[in-house]
ChimeraX commands (.cxc) that place a marker at each C-alpha (Angstrom):
marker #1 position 81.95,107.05,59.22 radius 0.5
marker #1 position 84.92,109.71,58.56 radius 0.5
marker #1 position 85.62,112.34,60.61 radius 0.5
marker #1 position 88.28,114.90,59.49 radius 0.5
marker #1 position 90.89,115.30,61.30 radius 0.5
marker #1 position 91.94,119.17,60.19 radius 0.5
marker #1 position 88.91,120.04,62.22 radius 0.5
marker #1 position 89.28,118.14,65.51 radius 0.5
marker #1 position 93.13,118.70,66.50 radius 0.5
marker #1 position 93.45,115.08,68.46 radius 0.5
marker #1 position 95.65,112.09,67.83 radius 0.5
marker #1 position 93.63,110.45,70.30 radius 0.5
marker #1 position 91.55,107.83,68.28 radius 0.5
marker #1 position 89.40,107.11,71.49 radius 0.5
marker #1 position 88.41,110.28,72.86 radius 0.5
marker #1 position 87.53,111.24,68.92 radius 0.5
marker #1 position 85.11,108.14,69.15 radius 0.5
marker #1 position 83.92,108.89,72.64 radius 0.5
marker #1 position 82.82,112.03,71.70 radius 0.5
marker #1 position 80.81,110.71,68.42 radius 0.5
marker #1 position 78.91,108.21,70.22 radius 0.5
marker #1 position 78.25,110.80,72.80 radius 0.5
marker #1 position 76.69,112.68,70.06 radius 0.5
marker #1 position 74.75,109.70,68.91 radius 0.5
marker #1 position 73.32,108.92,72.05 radius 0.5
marker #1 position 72.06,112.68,72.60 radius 0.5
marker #1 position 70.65,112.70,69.04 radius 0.5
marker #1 position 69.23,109.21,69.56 radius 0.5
marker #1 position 67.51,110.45,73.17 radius 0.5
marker #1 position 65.92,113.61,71.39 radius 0.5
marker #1 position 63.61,111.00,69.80 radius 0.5
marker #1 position 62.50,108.83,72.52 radius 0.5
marker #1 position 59.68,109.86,74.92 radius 0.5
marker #1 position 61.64,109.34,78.10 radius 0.5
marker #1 position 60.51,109.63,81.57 radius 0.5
marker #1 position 62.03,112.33,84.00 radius 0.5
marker #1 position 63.80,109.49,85.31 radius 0.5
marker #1 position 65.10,108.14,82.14 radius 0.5
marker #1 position 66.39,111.91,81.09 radius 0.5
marker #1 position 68.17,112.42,84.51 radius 0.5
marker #1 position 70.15,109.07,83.94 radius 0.5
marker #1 position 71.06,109.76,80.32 radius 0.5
marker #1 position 71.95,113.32,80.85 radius 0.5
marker #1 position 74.43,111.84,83.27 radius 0.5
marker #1 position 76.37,110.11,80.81 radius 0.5
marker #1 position 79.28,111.80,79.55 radius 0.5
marker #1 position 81.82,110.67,77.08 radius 0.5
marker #1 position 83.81,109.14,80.85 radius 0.5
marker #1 position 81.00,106.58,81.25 radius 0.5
marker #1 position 80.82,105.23,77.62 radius 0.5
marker #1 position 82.47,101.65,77.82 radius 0.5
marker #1 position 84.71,101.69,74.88 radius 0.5
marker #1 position 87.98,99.49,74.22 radius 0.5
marker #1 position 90.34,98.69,71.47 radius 0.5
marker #1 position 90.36,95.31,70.77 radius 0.5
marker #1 position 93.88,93.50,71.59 radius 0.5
marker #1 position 96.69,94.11,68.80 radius 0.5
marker #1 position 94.24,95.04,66.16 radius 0.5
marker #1 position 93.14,98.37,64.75 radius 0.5
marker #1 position 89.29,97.66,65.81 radius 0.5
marker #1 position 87.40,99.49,68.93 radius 0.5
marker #1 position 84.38,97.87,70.22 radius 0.5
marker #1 position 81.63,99.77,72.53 radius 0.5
marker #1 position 79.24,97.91,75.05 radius 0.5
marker #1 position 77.24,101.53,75.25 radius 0.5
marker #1 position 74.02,99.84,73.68 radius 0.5
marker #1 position 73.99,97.31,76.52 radius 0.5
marker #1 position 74.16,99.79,79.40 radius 0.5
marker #1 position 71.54,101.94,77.71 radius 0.5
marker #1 position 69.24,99.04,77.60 radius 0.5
marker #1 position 68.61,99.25,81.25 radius 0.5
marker #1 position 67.50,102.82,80.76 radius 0.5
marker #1 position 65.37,102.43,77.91 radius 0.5
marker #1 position 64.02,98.86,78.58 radius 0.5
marker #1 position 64.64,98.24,74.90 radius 0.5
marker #1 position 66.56,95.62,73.53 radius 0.5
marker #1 position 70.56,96.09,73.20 radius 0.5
marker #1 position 70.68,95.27,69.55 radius 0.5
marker #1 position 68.21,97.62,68.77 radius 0.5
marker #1 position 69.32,100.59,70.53 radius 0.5
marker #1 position 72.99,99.68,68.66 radius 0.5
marker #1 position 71.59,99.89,65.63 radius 0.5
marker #1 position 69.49,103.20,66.25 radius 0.5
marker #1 position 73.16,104.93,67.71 radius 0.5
marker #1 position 74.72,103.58,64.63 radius 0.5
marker #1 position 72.24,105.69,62.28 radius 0.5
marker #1 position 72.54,108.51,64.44 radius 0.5
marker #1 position 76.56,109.10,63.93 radius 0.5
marker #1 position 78.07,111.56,61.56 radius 0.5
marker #1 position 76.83,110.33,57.69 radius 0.5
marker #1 position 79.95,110.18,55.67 radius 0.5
marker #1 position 81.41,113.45,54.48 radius 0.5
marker #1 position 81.92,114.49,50.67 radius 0.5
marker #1 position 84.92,112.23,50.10 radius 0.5
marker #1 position 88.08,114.51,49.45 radius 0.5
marker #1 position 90.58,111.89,49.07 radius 0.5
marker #1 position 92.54,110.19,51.95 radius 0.5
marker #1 position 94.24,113.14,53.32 radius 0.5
marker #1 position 93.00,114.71,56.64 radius 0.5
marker #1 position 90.04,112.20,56.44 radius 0.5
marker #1 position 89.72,109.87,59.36 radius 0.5
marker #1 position 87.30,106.44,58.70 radius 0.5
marker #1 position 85.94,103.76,59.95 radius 0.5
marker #1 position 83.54,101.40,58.92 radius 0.5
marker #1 position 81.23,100.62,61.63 radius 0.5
marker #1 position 79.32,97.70,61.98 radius 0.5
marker #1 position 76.42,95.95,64.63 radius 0.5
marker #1 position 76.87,92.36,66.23 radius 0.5
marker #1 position 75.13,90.80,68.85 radius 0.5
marker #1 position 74.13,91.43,71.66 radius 0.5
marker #1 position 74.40,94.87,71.13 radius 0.5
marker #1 position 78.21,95.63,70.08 radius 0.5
marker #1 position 79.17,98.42,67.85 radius 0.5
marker #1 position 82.71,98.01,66.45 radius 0.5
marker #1 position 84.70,100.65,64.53 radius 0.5
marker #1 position 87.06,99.56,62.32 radius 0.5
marker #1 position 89.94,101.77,60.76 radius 0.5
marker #1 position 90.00,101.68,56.68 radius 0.5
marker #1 position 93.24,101.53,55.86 radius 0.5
marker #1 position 92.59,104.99,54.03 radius 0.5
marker #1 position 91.90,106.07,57.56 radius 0.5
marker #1 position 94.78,104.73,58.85 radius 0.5
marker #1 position 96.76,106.53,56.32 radius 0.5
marker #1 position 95.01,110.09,56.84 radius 0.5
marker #1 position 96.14,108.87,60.97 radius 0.5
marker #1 position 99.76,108.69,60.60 radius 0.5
marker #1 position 100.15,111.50,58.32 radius 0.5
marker #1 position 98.44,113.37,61.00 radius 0.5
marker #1 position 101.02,112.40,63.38 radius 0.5
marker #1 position 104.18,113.19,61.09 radius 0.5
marker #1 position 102.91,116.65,61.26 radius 0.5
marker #1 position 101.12,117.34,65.30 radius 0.5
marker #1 position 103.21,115.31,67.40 radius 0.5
marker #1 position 101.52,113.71,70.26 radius 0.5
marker #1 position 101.54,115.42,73.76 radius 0.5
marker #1 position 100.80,114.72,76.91 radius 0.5
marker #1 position 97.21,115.37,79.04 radius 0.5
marker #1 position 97.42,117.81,82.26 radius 0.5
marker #1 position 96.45,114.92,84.38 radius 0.5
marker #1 position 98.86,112.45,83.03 radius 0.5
marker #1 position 101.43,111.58,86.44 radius 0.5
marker #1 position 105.12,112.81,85.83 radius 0.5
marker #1 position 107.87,110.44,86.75 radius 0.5
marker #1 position 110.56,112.36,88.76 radius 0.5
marker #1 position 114.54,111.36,88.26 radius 0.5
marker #1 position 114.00,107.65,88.15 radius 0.5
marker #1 position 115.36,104.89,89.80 radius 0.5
marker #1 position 114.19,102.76,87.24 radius 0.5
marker #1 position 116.80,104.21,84.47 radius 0.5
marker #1 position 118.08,100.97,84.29 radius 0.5
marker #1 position 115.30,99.14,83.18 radius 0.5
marker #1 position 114.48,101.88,80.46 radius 0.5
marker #1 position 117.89,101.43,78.63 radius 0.5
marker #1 position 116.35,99.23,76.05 radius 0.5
marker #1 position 113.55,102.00,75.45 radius 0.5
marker #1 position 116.14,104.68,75.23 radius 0.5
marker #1 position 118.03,102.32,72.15 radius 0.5
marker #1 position 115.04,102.04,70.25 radius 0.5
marker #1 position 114.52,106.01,70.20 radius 0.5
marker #1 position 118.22,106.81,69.73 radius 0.5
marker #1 position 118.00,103.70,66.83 radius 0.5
marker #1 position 114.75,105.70,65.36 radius 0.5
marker #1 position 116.89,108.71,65.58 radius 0.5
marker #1 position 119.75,106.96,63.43 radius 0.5
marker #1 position 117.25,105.34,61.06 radius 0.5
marker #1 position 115.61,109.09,60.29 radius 0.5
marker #1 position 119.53,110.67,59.54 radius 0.5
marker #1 position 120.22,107.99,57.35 radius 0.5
marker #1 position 116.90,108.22,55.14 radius 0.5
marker #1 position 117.51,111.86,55.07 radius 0.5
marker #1 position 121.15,111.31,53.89 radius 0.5
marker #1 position 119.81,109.30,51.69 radius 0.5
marker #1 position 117.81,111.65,49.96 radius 0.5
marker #1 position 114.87,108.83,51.21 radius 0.5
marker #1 position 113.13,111.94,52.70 radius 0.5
marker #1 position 113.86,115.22,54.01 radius 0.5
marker #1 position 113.74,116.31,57.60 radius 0.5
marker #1 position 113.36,119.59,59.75 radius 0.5
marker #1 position 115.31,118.87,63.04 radius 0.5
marker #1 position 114.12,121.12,65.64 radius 0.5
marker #1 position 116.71,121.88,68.49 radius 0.5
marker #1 position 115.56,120.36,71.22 radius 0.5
marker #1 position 115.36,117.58,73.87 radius 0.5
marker #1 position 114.66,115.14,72.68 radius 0.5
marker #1 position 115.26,116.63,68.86 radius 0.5
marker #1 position 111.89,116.05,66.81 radius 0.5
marker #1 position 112.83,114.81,63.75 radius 0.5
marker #1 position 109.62,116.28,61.51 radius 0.5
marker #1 position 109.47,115.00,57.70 radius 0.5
marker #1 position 108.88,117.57,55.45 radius 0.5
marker #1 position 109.39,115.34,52.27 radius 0.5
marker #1 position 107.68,113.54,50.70 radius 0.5
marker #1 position 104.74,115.11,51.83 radius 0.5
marker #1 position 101.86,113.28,52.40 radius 0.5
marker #1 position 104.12,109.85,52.64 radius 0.5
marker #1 position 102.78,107.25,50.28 radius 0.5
marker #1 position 101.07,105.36,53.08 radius 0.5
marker #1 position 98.91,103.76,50.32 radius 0.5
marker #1 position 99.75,102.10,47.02 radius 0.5
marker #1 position 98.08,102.63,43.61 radius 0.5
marker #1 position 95.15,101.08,44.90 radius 0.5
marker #1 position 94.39,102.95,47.88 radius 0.5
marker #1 position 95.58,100.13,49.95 radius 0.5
marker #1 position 98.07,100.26,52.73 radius 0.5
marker #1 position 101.67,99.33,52.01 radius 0.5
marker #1 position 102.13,98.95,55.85 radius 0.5
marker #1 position 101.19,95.17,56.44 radius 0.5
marker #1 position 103.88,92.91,57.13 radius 0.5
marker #1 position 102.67,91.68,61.16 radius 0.5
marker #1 position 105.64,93.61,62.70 radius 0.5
marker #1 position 104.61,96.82,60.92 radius 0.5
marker #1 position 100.84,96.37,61.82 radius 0.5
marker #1 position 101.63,95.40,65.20 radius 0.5
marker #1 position 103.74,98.49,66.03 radius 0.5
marker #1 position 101.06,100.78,64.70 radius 0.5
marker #1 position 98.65,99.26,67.08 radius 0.5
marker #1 position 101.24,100.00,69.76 radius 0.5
marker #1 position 101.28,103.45,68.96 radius 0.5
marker #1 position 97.48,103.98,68.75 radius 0.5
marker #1 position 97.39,102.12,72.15 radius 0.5
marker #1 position 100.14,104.42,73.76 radius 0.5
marker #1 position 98.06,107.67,72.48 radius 0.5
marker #1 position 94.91,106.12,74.03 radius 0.5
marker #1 position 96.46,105.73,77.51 radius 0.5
marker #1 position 97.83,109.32,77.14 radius 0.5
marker #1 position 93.91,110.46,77.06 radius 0.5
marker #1 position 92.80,108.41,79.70 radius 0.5
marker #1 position 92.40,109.26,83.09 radius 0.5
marker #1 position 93.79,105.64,84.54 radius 0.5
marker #1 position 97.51,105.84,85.28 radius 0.5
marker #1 position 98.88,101.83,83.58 radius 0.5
marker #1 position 102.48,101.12,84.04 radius 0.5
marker #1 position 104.19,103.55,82.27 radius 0.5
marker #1 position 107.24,101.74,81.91 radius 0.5
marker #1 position 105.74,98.57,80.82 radius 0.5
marker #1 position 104.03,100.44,78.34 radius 0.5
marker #1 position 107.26,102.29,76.47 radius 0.5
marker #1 position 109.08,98.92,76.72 radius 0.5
marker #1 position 105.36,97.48,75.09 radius 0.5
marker #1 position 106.11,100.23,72.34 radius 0.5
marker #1 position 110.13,99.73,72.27 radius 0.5
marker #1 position 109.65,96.39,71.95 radius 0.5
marker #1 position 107.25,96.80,69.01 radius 0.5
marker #1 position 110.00,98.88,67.26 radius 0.5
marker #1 position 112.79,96.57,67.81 radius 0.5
marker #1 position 110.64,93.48,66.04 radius 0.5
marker #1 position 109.49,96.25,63.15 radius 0.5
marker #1 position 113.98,96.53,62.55 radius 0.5
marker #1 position 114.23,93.22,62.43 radius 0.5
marker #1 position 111.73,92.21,60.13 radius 0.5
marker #1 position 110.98,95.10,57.91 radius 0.5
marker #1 position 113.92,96.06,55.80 radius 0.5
marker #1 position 114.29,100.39,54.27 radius 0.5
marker #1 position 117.85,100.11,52.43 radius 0.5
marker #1 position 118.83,97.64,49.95 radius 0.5
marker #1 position 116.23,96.04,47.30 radius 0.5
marker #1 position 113.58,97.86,49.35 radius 0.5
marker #1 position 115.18,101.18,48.85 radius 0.5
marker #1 position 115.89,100.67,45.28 radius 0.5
marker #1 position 112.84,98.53,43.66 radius 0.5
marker #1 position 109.82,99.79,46.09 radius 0.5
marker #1 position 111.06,103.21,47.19 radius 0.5
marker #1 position 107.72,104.04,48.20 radius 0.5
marker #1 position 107.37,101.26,50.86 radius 0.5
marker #1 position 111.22,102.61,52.45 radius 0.5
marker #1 position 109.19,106.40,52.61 radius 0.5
marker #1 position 106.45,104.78,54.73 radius 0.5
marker #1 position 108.67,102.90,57.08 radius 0.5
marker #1 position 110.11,106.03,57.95 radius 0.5
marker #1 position 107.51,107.39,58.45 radius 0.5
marker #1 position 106.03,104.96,61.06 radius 0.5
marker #1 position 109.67,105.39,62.52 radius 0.5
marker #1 position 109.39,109.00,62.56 radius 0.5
marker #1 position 106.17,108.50,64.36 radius 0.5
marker #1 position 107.59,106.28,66.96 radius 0.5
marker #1 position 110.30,108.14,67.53 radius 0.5
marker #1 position 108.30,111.27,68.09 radius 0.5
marker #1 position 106.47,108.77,71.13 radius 0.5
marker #1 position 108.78,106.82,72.33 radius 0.5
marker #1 position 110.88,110.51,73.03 radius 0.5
marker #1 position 107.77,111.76,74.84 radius 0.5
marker #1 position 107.39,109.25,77.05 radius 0.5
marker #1 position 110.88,109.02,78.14 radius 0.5
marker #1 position 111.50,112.97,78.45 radius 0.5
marker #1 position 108.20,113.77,79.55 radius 0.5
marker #1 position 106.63,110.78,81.39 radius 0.5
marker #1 position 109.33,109.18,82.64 radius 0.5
marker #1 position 111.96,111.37,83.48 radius 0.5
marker #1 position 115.20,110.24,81.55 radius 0.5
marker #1 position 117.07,111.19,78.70 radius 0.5
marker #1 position 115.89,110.27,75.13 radius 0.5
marker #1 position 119.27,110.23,72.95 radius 0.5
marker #1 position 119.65,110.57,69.81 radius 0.5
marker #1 position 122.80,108.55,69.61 radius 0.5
marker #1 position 124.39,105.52,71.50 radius 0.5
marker link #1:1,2 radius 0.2
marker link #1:2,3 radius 0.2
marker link #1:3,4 radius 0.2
marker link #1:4,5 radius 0.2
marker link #1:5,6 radius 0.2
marker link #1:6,7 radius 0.2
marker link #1:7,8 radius 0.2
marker link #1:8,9 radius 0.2
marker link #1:9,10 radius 0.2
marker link #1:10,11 radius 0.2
marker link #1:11,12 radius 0.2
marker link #1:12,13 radius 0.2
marker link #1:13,14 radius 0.2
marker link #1:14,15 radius 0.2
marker link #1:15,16 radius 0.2
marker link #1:16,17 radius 0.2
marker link #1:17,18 radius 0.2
marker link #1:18,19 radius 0.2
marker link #1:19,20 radius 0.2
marker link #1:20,21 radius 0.2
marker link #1:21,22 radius 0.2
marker link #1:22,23 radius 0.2
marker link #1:23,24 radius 0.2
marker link #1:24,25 radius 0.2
marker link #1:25,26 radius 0.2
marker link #1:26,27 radius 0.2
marker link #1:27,28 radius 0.2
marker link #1:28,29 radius 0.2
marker link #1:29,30 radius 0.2
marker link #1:30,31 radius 0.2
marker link #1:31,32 radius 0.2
marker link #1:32,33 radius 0.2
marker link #1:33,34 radius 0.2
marker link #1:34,35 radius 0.2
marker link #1:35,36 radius 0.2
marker link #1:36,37 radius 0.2
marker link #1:37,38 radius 0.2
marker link #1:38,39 radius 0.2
marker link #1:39,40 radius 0.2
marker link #1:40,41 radius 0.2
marker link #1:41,42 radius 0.2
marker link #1:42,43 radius 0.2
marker link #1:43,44 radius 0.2
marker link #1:44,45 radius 0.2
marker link #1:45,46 radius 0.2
marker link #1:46,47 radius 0.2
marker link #1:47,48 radius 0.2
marker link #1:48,49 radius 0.2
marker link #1:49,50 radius 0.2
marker link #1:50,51 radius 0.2
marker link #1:51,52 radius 0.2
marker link #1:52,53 radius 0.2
marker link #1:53,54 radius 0.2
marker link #1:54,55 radius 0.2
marker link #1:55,56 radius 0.2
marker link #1:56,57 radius 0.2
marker link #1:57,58 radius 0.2
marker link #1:58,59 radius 0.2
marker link #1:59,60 radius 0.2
marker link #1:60,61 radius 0.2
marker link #1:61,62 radius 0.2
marker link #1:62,63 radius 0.2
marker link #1:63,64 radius 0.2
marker link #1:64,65 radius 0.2
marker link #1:65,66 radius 0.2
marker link #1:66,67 radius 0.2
marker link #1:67,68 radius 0.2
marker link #1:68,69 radius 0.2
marker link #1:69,70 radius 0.2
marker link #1:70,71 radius 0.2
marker link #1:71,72 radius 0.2
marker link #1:72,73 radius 0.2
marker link #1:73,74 radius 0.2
marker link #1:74,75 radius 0.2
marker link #1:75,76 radius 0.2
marker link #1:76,77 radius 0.2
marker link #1:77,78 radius 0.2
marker link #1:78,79 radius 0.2
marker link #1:79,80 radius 0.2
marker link #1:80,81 radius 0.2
marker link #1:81,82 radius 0.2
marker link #1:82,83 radius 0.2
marker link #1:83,84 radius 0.2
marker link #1:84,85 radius 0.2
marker link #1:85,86 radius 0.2
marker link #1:86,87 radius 0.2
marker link #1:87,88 radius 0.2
marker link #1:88,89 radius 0.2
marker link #1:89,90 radius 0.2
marker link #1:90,91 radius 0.2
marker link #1:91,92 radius 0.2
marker link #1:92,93 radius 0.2
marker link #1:93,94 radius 0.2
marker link #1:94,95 radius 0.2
marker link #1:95,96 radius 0.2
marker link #1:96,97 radius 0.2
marker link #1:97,98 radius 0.2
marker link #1:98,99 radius 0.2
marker link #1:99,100 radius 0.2
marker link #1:100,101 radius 0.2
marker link #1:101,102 radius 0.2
marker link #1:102,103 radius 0.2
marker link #1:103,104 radius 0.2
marker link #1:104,105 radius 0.2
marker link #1:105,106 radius 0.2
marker link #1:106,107 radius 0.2
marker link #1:107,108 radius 0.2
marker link #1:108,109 radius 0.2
marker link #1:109,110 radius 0.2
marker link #1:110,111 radius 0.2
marker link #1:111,112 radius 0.2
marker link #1:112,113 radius 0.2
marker link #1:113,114 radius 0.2
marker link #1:114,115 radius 0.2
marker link #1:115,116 radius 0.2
marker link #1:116,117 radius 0.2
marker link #1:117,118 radius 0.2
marker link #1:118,119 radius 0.2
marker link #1:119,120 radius 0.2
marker link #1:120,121 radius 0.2
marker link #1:121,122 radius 0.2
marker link #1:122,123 radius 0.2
marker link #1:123,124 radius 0.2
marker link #1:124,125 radius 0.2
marker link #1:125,126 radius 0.2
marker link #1:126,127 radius 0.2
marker link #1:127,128 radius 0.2
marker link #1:128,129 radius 0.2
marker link #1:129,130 radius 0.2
marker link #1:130,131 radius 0.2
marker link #1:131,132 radius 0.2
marker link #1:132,133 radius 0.2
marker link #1:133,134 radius 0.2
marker link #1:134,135 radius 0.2
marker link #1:135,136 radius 0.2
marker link #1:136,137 radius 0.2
marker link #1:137,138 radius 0.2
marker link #1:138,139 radius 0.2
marker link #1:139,140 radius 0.2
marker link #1:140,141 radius 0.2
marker link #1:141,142 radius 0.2
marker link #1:142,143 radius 0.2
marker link #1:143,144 radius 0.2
marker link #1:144,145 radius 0.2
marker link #1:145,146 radius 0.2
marker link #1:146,147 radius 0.2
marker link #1:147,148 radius 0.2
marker link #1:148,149 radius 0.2
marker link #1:149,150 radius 0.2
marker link #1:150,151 radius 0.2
marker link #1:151,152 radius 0.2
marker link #1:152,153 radius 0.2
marker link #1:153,154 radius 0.2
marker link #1:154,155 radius 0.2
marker link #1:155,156 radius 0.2
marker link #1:156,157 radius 0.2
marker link #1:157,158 radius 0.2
marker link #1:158,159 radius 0.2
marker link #1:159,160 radius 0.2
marker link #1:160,161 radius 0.2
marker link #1:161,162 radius 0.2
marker link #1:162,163 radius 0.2
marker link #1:163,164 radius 0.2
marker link #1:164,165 radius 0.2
marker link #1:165,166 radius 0.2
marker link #1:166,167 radius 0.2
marker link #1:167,168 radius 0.2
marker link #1:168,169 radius 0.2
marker link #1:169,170 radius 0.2
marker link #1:170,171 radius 0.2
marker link #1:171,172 radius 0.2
marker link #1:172,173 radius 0.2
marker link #1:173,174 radius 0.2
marker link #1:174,175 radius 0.2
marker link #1:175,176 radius 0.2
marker link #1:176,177 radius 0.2
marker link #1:177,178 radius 0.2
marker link #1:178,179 radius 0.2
marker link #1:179,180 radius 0.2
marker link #1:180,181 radius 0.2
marker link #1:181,182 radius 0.2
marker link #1:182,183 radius 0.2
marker link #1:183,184 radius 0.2
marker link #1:184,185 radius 0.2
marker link #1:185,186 radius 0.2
marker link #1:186,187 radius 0.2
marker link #1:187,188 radius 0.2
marker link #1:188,189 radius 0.2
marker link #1:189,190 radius 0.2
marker link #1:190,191 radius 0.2
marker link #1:191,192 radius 0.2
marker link #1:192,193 radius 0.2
marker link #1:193,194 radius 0.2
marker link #1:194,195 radius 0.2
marker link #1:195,196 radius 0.2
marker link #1:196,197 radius 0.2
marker link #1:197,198 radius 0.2
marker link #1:198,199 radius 0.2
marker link #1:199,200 radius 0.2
marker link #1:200,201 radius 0.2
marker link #1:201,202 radius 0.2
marker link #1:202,203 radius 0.2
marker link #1:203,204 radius 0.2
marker link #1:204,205 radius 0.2
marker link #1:205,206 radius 0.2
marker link #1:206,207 radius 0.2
marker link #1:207,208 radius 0.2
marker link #1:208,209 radius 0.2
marker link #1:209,210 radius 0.2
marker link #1:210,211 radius 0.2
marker link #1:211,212 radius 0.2
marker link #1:212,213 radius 0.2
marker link #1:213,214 radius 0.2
marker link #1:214,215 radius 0.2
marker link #1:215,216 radius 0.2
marker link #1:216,217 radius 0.2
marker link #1:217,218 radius 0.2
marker link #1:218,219 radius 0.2
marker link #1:219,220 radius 0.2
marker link #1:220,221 radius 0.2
marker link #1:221,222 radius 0.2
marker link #1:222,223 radius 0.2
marker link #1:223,224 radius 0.2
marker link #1:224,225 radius 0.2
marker link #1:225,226 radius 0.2
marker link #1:226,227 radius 0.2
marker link #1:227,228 radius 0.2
marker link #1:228,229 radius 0.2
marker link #1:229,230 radius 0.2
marker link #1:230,231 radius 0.2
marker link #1:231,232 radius 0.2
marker link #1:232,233 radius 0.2
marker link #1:233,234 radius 0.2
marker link #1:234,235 radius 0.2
marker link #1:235,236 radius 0.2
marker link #1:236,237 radius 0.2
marker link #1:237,238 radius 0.2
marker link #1:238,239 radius 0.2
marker link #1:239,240 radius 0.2
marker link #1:240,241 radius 0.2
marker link #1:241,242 radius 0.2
marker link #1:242,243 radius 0.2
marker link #1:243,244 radius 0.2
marker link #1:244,245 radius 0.2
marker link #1:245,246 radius 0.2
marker link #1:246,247 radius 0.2
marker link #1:247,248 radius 0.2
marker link #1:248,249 radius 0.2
marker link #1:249,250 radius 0.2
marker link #1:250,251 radius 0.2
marker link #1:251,252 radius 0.2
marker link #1:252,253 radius 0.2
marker link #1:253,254 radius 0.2
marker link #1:254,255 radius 0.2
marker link #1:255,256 radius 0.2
marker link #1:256,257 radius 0.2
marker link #1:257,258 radius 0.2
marker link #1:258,259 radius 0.2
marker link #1:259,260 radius 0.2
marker link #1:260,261 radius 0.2
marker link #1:261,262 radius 0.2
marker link #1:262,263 radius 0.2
marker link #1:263,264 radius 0.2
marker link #1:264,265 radius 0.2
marker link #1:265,266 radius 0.2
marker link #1:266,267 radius 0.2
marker link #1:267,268 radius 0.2
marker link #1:268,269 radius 0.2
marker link #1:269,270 radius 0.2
marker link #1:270,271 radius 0.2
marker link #1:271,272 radius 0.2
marker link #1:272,273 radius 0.2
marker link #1:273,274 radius 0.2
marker link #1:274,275 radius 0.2
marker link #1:275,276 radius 0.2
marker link #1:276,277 radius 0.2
marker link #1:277,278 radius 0.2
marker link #1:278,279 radius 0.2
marker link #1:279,280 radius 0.2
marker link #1:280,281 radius 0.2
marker link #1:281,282 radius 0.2
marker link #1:282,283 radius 0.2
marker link #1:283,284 radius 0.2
marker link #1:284,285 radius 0.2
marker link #1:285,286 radius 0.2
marker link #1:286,287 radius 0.2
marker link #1:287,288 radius 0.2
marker link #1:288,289 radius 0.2
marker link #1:289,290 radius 0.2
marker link #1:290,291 radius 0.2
marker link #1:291,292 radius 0.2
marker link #1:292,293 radius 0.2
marker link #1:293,294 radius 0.2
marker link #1:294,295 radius 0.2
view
């Protein structure tokens, strides 16, 4: 499945899947001969009610919807999976990995469906997100002056440390950044432009465990941003904070890196860019504190 992301304007990997199963499911309905009582109940269901979830740490969504529909259409779950599954968007005219979001989606009992990011798709993501940065929904719940600053110091490093990281690869000559004057400043790479995500075979360069785990942070933080749930908003920066402190320790941009794979230093700053366009969010606009750009 691929779904291009030029067209949709959302960072928001769960409400873009929410809304293509609700399509499914309205296709799929058009082809049953439902009762009036059927029809009510499906024409009920909006994107809201369709059990979706990312699986934990991973890069994988799984939906349920097949096994509440069951109920409705007295059909068996694994059937009715299937049947959504043919129903979704048929994959586009491929026109490379820029701008082109995809998944490979697959059936398992009893009636799962998972989606599962290609790592082409996770590539035409994060370029997405170098160049819209995330923002926040109307209904997300704005922390006034907080008297949990304290606890949120070890957030704020991790932005201000993105912050240094980004000057650096720009003085570098790494990659080249427009700083925009504000608070907190958004650091927005301009070069190179897309960032080599990928290597020469169309694989992603981003897979050490640190790296993979902090982009599952960030698609996790974007999700909750959509949602209308409030979590722990503080536990969830320090989630993402802490995600960014293990990707420093463990995946390396200057030395040998910057000199013998020069293309794997471009796309570690460009996850950092990325998390240091979120983690500044949150802290401005969520939580009510300062996001520096220097300790």
């Amino acid at each position: 499945m691929k779904l291009n992301l030029t067209t949709i304007n959302s960072s928001t990997i769960m409400q873009l899947l929410l809304d293509q199963l609700q399509a499914a499911i309205n296709l799929y309905t058009e082809t049953l001969c439902l009762a009036a009582e059927e029809v009510d109940r499906c024409a009920g269901l909006n994107p809201e009610g369709i059990p979706l979830y990312r699986v934990q740490d991973d890069m994988v969504y799984a939906s349920a919807i097949a096994l509440k529909l069951a109920s409705i259409f007295h059909l068996q779950p694994l059937d009715i999976a299937t049947q959504l599954v043919s129903c979704l968007p048929s994959p586009s005219q491929d026109t490379g990995t820029q701008g082109v979001l995809e998944f490979t989606v697959k059936v398992a009992p009893p009636g799962w469906i998972y989606f599962q990011f290609t790592d082409p798709g996770i590539a035409a993501w994060l370029q997405y997100l170098t160049q819209t940065p995330a923002t926040i929904a109307s209904h997300t719940v704005i922390y006034q002056a907080s008297p949990i600053a304290l606890s949120l110091f070890p957030v704020q490093y991790a932005h201000a440390r993105c912050c240094s990281l980004l000057r650096l690869g720009h003085q570098q000559g790494l990659i080249k950044l427009s700083t925009h004057t504000k608070m907190p400043p958004l650091y927005q790479l301009i070069e190179p432009n897309p960032i080599p995500w990928l290597n020469a075979d169309k694989q992603l360069q981003l897979v050490h465990p640190a790296e993979l785990r902090l982009i599952a942070q960030l698609l996790g933080v974007l999700d909750e941003l959509s949602e209308f749930n409030q979590p722990n908003w503080v536990k969830v920066a320090s989630n993402l904070s802490d995600a960014m402190t293990s990707f420093y320790r463990h995946c390396r941009v200057w030395g040998e890196v910057k000199t013998q794979t020069p293309h794997l230093a471009q796309a570690r700053l460009g996850l950092v860019g990325i998390t240091q366009s979120v983690l500044g969010l949150m802290l401005q606009d969520i939580l009510g504190a300062t996001a520096p750009a220097e300790l």
